[in-house]
C-alpha positions, 0 to 999 in steps of 0.5 A: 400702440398708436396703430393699435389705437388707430384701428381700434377707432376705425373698427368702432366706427364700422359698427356705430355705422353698420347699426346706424344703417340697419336701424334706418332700414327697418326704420323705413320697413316701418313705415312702409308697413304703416302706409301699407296698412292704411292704404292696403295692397295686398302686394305691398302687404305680402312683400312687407309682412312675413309668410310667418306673420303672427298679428295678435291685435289688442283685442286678444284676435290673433291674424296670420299673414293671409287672415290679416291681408284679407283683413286689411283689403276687404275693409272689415278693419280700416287703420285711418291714423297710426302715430307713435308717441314712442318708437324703440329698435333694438338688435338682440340677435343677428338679423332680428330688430325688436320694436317697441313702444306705443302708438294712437291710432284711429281705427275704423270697425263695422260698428263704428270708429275707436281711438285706442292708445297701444302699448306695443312689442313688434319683431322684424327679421332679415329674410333674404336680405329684407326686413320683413314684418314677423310678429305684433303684440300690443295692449290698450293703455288706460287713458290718463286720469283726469286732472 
């Protein structure tokens, strides 16, 4: 019973550490996608984002990988601040890590810059060993009522 017992333990604290070391690995893929973007390299960006990428902005306009690089170092869109106010990881399947929660950001545009606040759900996915950025879908948050 006590070998049993003793195993039982080690086991559970193999998977608190294997989850542990997959979250700070996306973890890190997140904020390498975040200074990426507002700093854009196209190679960065294509290391970090999917070949599937699917970017479906608060606006409705929805990038691929390709659009959304040409996007990002052409200029037409400059990320100048991404900030969490909450960011959530979970692991619904092997390989995949949903991200959600929302974020301000300061965004600059041709006609001018816009502070919005983004309710968002992201998905990563394991691609040969990397956590690469596959899809984004975020909402604007009505700001809070005045007081």
């Amino acid at each position: 019973m006590k070998t049993l017992l003793t195993t039982l333990i080690c086991l559970v604290s193999l998977v608190s550490f294997a989850e542990e070391a997959q979250l700070a690995a996306v973890q890190a893929a997140d904020d390498a996608r975040v200074a990426a973007m507002k700093s854009p390299d196209r190679d960065k960006l294509s290391a970090i984002f999917s070949d599937e990428l699917r970017y479906c902005h608060s606006t409705g306009v929805v990038d691929t990988k390709s659009s959304f690089i040409d996007v990002l170092i052409k200029g037409t869109t400059k990320y100048q601040a991404i900030d969490y106010v909450e960011r959530n990881f979970t692991f619904p399947a092997p390989g995949i890590a949903l991200m959600t929660g929302s974020a301000k950001l300061k965004i600059g545009t041709p006609t001018g810059t816009i502070e919005p606040t983004l309710a968002f759900l992201a998905v990563w996915r394991l691609e040969s060993g990397q956590w690469r950025f596959l899809a984004w879908q975020s909402c604007k948050l009505a700001a809070p009522p005045a007081k």
